[in-house]
N, C-alpha and C positions, 0 to 999 in steps of 0.2 A: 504493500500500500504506500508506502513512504517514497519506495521508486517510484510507483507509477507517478503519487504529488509531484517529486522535483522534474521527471519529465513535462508534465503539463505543463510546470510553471517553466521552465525553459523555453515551450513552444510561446509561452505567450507570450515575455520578453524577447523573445526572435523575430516576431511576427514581423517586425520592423526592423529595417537596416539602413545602411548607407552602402550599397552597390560599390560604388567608384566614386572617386575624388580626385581631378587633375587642378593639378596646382603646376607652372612651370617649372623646373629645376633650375634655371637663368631667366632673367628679362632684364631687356634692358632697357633704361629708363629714358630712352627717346620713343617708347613706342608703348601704350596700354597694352596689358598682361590679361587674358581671359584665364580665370577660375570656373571649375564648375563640379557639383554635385550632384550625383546621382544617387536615388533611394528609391525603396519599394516602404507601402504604407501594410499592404494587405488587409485587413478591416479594421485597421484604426485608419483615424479620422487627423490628416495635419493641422497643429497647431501653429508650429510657426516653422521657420527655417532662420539660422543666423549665420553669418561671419564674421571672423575675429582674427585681428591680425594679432599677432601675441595674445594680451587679455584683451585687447580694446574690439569693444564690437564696431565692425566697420558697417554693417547690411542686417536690415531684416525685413523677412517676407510673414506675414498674417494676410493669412486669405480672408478672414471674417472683420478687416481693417478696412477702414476706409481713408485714406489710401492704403493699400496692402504692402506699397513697401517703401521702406524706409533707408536713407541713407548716412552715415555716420560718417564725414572727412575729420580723422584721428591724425596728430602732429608726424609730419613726413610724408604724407599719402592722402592721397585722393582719388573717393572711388568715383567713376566719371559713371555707372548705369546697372542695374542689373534689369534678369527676367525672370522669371520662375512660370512654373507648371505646378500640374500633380505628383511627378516623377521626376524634376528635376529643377536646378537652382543655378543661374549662374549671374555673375561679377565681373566686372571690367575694372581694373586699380590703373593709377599711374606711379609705377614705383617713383620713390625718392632719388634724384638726384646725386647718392651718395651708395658706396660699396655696403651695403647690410645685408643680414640671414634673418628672415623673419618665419616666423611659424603660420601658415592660414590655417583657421578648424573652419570644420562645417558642422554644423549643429541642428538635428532637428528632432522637435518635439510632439507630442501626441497630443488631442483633446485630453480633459478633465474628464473624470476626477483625480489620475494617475500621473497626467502629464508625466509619461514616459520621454527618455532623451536617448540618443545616440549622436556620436561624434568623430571624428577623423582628423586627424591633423596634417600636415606635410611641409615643405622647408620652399622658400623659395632666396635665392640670393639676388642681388641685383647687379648686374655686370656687363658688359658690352668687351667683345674683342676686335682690336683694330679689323681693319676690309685687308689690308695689306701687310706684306712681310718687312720685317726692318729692314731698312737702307744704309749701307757701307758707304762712307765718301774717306777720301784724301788717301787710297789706294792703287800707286803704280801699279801697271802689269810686269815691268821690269826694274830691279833696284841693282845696286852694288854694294859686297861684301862691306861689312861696317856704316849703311848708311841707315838713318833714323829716320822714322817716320810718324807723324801724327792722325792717326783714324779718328772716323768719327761713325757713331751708329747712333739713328732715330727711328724710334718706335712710330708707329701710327699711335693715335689718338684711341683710348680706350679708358673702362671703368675696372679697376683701380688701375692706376697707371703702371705700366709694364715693370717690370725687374729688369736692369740689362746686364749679361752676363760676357764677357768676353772668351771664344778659346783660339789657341795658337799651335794647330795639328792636333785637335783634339783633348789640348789640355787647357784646365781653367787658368785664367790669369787674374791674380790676384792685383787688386785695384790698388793706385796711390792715393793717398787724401786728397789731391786738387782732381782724382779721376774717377769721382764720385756721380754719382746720373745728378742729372737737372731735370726738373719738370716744370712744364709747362703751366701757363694760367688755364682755367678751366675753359672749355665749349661747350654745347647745346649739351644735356645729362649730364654734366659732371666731369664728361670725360678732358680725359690731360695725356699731352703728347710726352715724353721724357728719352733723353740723348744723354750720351756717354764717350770719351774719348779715352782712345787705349797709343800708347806711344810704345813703338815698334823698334828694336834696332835688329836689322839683319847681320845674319851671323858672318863672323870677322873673314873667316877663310872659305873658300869651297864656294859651289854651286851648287843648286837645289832649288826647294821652291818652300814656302810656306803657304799653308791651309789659315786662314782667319776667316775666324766663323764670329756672327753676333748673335745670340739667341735673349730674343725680348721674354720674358716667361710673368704671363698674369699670376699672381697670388693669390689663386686661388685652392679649393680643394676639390677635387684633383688640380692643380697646375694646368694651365692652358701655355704650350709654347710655338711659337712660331722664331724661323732664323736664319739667316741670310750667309754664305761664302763668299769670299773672293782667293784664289790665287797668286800671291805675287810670286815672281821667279825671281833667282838671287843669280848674279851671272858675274863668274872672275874675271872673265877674259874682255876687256875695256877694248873699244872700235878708235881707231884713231880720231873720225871725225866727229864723232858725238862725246868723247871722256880726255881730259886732258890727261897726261900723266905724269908731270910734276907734283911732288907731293903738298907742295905749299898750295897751287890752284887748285888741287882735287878738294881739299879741306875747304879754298872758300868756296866751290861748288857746292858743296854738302850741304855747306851751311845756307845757300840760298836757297837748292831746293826745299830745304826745311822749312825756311820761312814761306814758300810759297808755297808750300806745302797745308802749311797752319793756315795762310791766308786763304785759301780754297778750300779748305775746311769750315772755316766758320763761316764763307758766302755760301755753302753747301746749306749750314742747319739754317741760317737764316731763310733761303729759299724754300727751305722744307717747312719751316714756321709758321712761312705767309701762303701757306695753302690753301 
């Protein structure tokens, strides 16, 4: 007898469910985020249906309201519409402007006298990933043994702004204090572009090549990375008409390409700036 009780009474707290709940796992905040709830009533009767972004209720639907529904813009967010049915509920938000993880529930409850509840929760972050891969500037295709060079890597424009990582054949290089990323002032959602300059000296003896790779990586969880190569070749053997080879003029060669080197670098991010 006791079994058969907690069967019933299971069937009759089940009677009611929430089906499905899509909530996005990203959105990004140039564009409204569709939410939506799906439930079966079975012979109960809806009382209401809500949404709640953490605790704050943002939405709720009463069919027996006049109007049936209601809308809640809570600090950071604005819900721009919803719809609802018998069997389903849905939300249009305009995420914040700003990288957050926020919780949506969906919430629905039964008529009286039990006003029975069911609810669902799911995670949504807000983030946008650049359209485009980082760009490499102030990268010969051909250097000489011992000569130093100034790169520069820019991210596209994204939410949270990108991570910039350096590697040199595969291996990370670790930054100096003046070679720290810059970021941008913000654009339409939040998003911010951020460059990084890594200074190269090719290796003293020999010919070869180096691999420099820039890899932009959002901060996210999972990590989102996108990342750019270039090539340069190292080459010993100097052409008479393009390389002096007095050692006093080879040095101030160096040194001008270097500065023209820096100076095409920063007309590089500045162009990339004014996008």
């Amino acid at each position: 007898m006791k079994f058969l009780c907690i069967l019933l009474l299971f069937a009759i707290t089940s009677a009611y469910e929430i089906t499905q709940l899509l909530v996005p796992l990203h959105a990004d905040p140039r564009r409204a985020a569709e939410l939506s709830c799906h439930f079966t009533m079975d012979e109960h009767r809806l009382h209401s249906v809500k949404w709640y972004r953490d605790m704050n209720e943002i939405f709720r639907y009463n069919p027996s309201q006049k109007p049936p529904i209601r809308l809640f813009n809570v600090s950071g967010i604005m819900v721009q519409s919803g719809e609802c049915a018998a069997e389903w509920c849905a939300v249009r938000v305009m995420p914040p402007p700003v990288a957050t993880r926020a919780a949506y529930t969906c919430e629905i409850s039964t008529e009286g006298p039990k006003f029975l509840i069911a609810r669902q929760t799911k995670y949504m972050t807000v983030s946008a990933m650049g359209d485009r891969a980082p760009v490499i500037s102030g990268a010969p295709p051909l250097v000489r043994p011992g000569d130093q060079l100034m790169l520069n890597c820019s991210s596209d424009y994204s939410l949270p702004p990108s991570n910039i990582n350096w590697y040199i054949d595969g291996e990370l290089q670790k930054p100096e204090p003046w070679e720290q990323a810059v970021v941008s002032s913000p654009r339409e959602g939040g998003l911010r572009a951020s460059w990084r300059v890594l200074r190269v000296t090719a290796p003293a003896r020999g010919s070869g090549a180096l691999r420099v790779t820039c890899e932009a990586e959002l901060p996210l969880e999972p990590p989102l990375l996108r990342d750019s190569s270039v090539l340069i070749t190292v080459h010993s053997h100097t052409h008479p008409d393009k390389y002096v080879a007095n050692r006093g003029q080879s040095s101030v060669l160096s040194l001008h390409l270097l500065k023209l080197s820096l100076i095409w670098t920063f007309m590089e991010i500045y162009r990339y700036m004014s996008l």
